[in-house]
C-alpha positions in Angstrom: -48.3 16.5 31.1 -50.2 14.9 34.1 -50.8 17.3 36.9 -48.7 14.9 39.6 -45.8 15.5 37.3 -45.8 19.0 36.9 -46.0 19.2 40.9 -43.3 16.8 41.1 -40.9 18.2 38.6 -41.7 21.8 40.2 -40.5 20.2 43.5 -37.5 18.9 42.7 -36.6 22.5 40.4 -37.3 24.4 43.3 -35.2 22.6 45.9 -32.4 22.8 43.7 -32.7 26.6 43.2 -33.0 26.5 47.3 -29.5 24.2 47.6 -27.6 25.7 45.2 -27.6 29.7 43.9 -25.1 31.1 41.6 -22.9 34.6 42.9 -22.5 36.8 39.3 -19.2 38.6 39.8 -19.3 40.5 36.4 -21.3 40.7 33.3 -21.0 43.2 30.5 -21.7 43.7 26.7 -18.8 46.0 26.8 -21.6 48.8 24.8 -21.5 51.3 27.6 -17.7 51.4 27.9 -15.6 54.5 26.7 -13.8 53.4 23.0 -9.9 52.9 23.1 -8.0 51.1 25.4 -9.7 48.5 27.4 -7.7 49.4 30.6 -9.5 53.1 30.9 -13.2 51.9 32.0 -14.0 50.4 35.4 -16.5 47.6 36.4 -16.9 48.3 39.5 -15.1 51.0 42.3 -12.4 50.4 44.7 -9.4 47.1 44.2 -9.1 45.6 40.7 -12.2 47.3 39.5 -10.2 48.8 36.2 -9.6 46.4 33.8 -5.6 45.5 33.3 -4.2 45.2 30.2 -0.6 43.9 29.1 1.4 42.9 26.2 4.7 43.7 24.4 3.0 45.3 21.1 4.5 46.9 18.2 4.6 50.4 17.7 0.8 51.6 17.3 -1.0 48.6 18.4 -2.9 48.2 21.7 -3.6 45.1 23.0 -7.6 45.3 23.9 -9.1 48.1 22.9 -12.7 48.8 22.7 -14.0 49.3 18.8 -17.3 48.4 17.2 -18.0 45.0 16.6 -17.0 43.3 13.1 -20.5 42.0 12.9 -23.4 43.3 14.1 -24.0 46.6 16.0 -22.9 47.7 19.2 -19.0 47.6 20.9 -16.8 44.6 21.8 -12.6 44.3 22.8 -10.0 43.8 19.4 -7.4 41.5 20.8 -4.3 42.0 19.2 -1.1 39.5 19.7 2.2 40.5 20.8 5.0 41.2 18.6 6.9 38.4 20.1 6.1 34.9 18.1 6.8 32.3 20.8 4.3 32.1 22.9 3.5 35.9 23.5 0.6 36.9 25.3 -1.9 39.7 25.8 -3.9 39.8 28.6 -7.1 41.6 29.8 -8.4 41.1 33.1 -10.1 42.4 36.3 -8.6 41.6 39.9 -10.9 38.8 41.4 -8.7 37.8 44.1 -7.4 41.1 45.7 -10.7 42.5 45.1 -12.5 40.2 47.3 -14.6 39.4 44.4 -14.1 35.7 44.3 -14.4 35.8 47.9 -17.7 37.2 48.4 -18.9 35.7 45.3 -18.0 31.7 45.9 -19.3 31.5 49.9 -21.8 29.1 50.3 -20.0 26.2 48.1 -19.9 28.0 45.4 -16.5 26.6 44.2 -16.7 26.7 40.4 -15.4 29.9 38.5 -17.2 29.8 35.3 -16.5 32.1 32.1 -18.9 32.6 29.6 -17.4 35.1 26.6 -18.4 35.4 22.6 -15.1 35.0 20.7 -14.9 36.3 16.8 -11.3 35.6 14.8 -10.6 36.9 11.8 -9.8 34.5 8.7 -7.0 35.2 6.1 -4.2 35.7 9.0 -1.1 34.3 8.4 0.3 34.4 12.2 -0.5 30.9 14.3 -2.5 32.3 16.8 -5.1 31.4 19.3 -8.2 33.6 21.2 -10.1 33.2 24.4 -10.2 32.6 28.4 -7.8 31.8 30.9 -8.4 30.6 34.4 -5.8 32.0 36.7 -4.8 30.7 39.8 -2.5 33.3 40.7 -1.1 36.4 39.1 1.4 33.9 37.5 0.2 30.4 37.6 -2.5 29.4 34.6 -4.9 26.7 35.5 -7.6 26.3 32.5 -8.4 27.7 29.5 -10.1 27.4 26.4 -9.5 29.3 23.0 -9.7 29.1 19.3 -7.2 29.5 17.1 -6.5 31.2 13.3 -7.3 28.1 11.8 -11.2 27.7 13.8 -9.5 25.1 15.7 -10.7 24.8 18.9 -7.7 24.2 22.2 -8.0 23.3 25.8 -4.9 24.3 28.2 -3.7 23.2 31.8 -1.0 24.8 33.4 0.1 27.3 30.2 -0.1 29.3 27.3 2.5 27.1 25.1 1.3 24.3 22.7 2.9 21.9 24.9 0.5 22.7 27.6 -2.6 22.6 25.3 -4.5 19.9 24.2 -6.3 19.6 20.3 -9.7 18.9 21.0 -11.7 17.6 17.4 -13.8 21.1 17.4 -13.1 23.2 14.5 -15.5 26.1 14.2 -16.0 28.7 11.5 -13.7 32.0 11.1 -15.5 35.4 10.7 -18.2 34.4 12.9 -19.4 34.2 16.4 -18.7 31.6 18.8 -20.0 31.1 22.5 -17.4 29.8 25.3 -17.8 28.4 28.6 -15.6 27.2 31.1 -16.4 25.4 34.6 -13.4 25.4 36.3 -13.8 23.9 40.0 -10.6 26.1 41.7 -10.4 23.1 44.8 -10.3 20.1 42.8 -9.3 21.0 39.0 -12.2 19.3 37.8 -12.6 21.2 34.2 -15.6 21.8 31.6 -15.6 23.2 28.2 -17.8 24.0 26.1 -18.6 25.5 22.5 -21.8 26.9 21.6 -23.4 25.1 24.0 -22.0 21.7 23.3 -19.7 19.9 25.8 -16.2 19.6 23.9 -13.5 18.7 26.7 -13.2 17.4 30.4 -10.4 17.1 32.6 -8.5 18.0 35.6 -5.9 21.1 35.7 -2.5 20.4 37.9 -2.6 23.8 39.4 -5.8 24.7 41.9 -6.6 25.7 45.3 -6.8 29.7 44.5 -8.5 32.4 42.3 -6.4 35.5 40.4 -8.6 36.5 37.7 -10.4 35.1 34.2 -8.7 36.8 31.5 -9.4 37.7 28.2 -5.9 36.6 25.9 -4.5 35.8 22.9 -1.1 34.0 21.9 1.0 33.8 19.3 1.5 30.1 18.3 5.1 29.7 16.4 7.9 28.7 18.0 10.3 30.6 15.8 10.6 32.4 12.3 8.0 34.9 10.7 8.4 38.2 11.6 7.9 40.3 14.8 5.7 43.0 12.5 3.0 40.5 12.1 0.0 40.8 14.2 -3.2 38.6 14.6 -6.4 39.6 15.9 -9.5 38.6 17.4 -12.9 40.3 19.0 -14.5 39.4 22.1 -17.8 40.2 23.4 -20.7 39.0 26.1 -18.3 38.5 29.3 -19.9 36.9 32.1 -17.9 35.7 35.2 -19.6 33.8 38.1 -19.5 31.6 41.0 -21.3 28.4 40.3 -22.5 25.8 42.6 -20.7 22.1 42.7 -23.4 20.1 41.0 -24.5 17.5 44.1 -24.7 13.6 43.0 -28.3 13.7 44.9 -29.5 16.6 42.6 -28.5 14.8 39.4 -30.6 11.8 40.6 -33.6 14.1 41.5 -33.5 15.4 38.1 -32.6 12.1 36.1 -35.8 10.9 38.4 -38.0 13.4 37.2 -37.2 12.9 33.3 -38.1 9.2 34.1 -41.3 9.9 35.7 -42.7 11.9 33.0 -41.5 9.9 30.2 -43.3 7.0 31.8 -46.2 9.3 32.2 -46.3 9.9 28.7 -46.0 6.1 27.8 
């Protein structure tokens, strides 16, 4: 590459790290944290820093506890479903709003709460079921989320947990295997991005925005009736990160759109 454009391209890199910096909340492998129940280790000290857990389970079952991971080495959360089958939830989560977490976190314009998790599911389960992230806006209102189901089929969510509320995007991704998640979720406007392994699967608005609860780790059970309340499903997640990202400005797209010209012209 020409000299000119490695000084230009360095430019424009540099004032957009200046502009725009991203506040990490949380970030965790989960391979320091005590095994059992998910809602006995602490990220940080003080409000919301222990992890809440809930779910309706059946006798036995817990609904995140901290095992070994299926594949692999080191630890990761078992998710396990509810005993209820329509639309039962389990939830893990720490306290980003009552904290101050997302507070501190998003000054500066830093309006987009983005999730990054690994999610595993188990194949051969018989109960419809789906695993992943949920953007809260408040301790009861869910504004985005983005899971996989039993079946490697890969959901989007505004507003809910139930299938009504979801929407089928045309990812389906292997079971017994690791997948990658992200999801940019701008908390003033809606303005929604997921992602699968790296690759851009949805985009759209949620109804509900204008606050921050938490990002939670759940599952939910898919059937709107029959089965049986004794059957379980069960998925693994691992590699949380939860931060505070920067609104992408229309001027820094164009610098770095620019750039890619320039040095392809270069190259010509």
């Amino acid at each position: 590459m020409h000299t000119f454009s490695k000084v230009f391209i360095a430019g424009v890199v540099s004032g957009l790290a200046m502009n725009a910096s991203a506040g990490v909340i949380y970030s965790t492998n989960f391979n320091t944290y005590i095994t059992g129940n998910l809602n006995q280790n602490a990220a940080w000290t003080g409000t919301g820093g222990y992890w809440a857990t809930t779910g309706v389970m059946n006798t036995g079952q817990v609904a995140m506890t901290v095992e070994n991971r299926p594949s692999g080495s080191g630890k990761a959360i078992k998710a396990t479903t509810e005993k209820y089958l329509s639309a039962g939830r389990t939830k893990g989560y720490l306290d980003l709003g009552n904290s101050g977490k997302w507070a501190a976190a998003s000054t500066g314009g830093n309006n987009i709460l983005r999730t990054e998790l690994d999610v595993y599911v188990g194949g051969g389960q018989s109960l419809a079921s789906s695993f992943g992230l949920m953007a809260h806006k408040s301790s009861y209102e869910v504004s985005a989320g983005l899971m996989i189901s039993n079946t490697g089929q890969v959901w989007t969510s505004n507003g809910g947990y139930a299938l009504a509320s979801r929407t089928n995007t045309s990812t389906v991704v292997a079971l017994n295997a690791w997948h990658s998640l992200k999801q940019d979720w701008n908390y003033l406007t809606g303005e929604t991005k997921a992602y699968v392994n790296g690759a851009l699967v949805a985009s759209y608005t949620t109804t509900l925005k204008g606050s921050v609860f938490a990002s939670m780790l759940f599952t939910t059970t898919d059937l709107a009736s029959g089965g049986t309340t004794t059957n379980n499903a069960y998925g693994f997640f691992d590699n949380l990160t939860i931060s505070a990202m920067p609104v992408p400005t229309p001027g820094a797209v164009t610098l770095v759109g620019l750039a890619g010209l320039f040095t392809k012209r270069r190259r010509a």
